[in-house]
KOLTI-85692 format. One record per residue (C-alpha): x, y, z. Coordinates in steps of 0.1 Angstrom, whole numbers, padded with zeros to 4 digits, always signed. Example, Ala and Ser with C-alpha at 12.3 -4.5 7.8 and 13.67 -1.06 7.14 Angstrom:
BEGIN
+0123-0045+0078 +0137-0011+0071 
//
This chain:
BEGIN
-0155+0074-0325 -0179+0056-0298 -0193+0022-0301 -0221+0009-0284 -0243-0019-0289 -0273-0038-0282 -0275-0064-0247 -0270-0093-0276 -0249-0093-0305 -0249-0131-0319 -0275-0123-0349 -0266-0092-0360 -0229-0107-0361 -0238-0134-0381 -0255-0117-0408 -0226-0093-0407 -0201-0122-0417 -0224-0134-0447 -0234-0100-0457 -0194-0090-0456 -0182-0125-0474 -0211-0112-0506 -0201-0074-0503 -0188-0057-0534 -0164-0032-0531 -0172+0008-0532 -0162+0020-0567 -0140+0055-0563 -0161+0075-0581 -0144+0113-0571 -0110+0132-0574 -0102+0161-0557 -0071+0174-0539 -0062+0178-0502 -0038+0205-0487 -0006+0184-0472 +0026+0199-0457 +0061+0182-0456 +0090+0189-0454 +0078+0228-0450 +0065+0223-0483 +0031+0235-0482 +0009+0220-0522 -0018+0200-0529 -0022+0162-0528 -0043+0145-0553 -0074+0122-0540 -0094+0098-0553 -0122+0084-0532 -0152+0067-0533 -0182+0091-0517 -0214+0083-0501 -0234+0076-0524 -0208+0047-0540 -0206+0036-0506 -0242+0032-0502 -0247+0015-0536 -0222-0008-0520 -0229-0021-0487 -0267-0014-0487 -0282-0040-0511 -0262-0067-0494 -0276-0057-0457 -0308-0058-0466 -0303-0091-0480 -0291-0103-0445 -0321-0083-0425 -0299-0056-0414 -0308-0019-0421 -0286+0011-0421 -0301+0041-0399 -0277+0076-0398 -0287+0110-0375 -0264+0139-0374 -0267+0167-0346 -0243+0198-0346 -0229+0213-0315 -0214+0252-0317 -0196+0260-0283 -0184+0295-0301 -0177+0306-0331 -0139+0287-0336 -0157+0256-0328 -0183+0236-0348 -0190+0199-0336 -0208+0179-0363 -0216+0139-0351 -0232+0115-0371 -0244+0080-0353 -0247+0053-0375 -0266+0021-0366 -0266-0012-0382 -0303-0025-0370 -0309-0065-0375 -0346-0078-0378 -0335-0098-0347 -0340-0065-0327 -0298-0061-0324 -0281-0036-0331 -0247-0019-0335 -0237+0017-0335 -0208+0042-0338 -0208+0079-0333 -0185+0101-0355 -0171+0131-0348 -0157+0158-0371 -0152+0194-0369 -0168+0220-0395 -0150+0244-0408 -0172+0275-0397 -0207+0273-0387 -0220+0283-0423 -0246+0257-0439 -0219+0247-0465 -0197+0236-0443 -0217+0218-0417 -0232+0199-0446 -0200+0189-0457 -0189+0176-0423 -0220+0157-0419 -0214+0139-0457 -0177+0136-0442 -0189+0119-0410 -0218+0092-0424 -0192+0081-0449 -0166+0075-0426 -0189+0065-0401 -0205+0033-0426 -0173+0023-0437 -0161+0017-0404 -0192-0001-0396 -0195-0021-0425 -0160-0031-0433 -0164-0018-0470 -0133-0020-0494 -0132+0012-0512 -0112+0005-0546 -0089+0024-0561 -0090+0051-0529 -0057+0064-0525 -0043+0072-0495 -0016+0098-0485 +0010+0084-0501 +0036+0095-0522 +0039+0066-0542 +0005+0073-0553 +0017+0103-0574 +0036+0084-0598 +0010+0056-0599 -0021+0083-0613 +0005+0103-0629 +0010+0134-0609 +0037+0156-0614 +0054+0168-0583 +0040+0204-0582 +0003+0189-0581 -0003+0192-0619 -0023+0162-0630 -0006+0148-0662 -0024+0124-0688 -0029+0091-0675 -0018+0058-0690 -0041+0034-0696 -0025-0001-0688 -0021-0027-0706 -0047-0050-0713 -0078-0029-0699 -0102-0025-0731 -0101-0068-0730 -0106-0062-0691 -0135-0037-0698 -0151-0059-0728 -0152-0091-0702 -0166-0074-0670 -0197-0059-0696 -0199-0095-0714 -0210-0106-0676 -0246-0111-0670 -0249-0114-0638 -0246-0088-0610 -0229-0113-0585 -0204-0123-0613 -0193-0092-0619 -0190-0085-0582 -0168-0117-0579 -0147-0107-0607 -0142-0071-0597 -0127-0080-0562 -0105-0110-0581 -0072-0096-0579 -0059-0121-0609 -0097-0115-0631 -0094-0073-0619 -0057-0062-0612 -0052-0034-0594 -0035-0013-0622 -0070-0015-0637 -0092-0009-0608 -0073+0020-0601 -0070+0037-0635 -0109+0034-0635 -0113+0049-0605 -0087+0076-0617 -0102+0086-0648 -0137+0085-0636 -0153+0064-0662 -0187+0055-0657 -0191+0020-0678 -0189+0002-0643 -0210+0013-0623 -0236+0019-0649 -0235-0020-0661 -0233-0032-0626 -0266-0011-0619 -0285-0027-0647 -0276-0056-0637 -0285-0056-0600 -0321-0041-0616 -0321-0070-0638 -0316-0094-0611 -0343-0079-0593 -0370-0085-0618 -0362-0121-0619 
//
């Protein structure tokens, strides 16, 4: 990645620690799996990950609080056929007039529409995380203890998961909140939101989260 920014930096940077201090974290909203090798064992390794759009949902209603706008352009470069350069620069812009910016690179697959698309999703997500500092819960990481944690059997079968302990009281609480802020504050409350239940959510794909906390960011923005 490249970073570059503007002359001055002590605005933008300040609205950057607020807006970070009130950031929720990204909900992992996708599963897939990713081809890993080790141990010349070639298989697939299960993923879960929050994608752009949970990212955006994220970090964008907080910047904009703060004056600070997000602003992403993608350009492809294709030296031959083996080789297709996708970059996405993504600039935090402050009402000040600052601004900060990273450039991301990743390599398409082929040159195909498809695939540069894909590259370019790959590249603005990446590209605002790093900028913005966003947590992504429940993203797992390669890691093989992850396996056993979303119940994965070793050939890459997915097996039923386990709901823990405790999570339809932890489910009924977060929807009895009101608030979009208090839910926000209890979801990244390790004691009020424990991990085991952050990441079976994000594992199973419900939905009930992110569709309360949505209504209630809509009804905080009719008061």
């Amino acid at each position: 990645m490249m970073f570059n920014t503007s002359d001055e930096t002590a605005e933008i940077t300040k609205a950057l620690v607020t807006a970070q201090l009130e950031m929720p974290a990204a909900v992992s909203n996708k599963r897939g799996y990713e081809k890993h090798q080790s141990n010349d064992v070639s298989g697939k390794k299960p993923r879960v990950y929050a994608d752009i759009n949970a990212v955006l949902r994220a970090v964008r209603p907080t910047l904009s609080k703060h004056g600070i706008a997000i602003v992403q352009g993608p350009s492809v470069s294709v030296s031959d056929a083996a080789c297709t350069l996708v970059s996405v620069v993504t600039r935090l812009s402050h009402t000040s007039g600052e601004w900060m910016e990273s450039t991301c690179y990743i390599r398409a697959k082929d040159d195909s529409a498809w695939s540069i698309g894909s590259a370019i999703t790959y590249a603005r997500r990446y590209g605002l995380v790093a900028m913005t500092g966003c947590v992504c819960a429940g993203e797992t990481i390669d890691d093989d203890a992850e396996d056993a944690q979303f119940g994965v059997k070793e050939n890459g079968a997915v097996v039923t998961l386990k709901k823990p302990k405790g999570y339809d009281a932890w489910q009924k609480s977060l929807l009895n909140m009101t608030s979009a802020k208090d839910l926000a504050k209890a979801w990244k409350d390790a004691k009020t939101s424990p991990p085991a239940m952050r990441q079976f959510l994000a594992a199973t794909q419900e939905p009930w989260f992110t569709d309360h906390r949505t209504k209630l960011e809509a009804n905080d923005a009719d008061v």
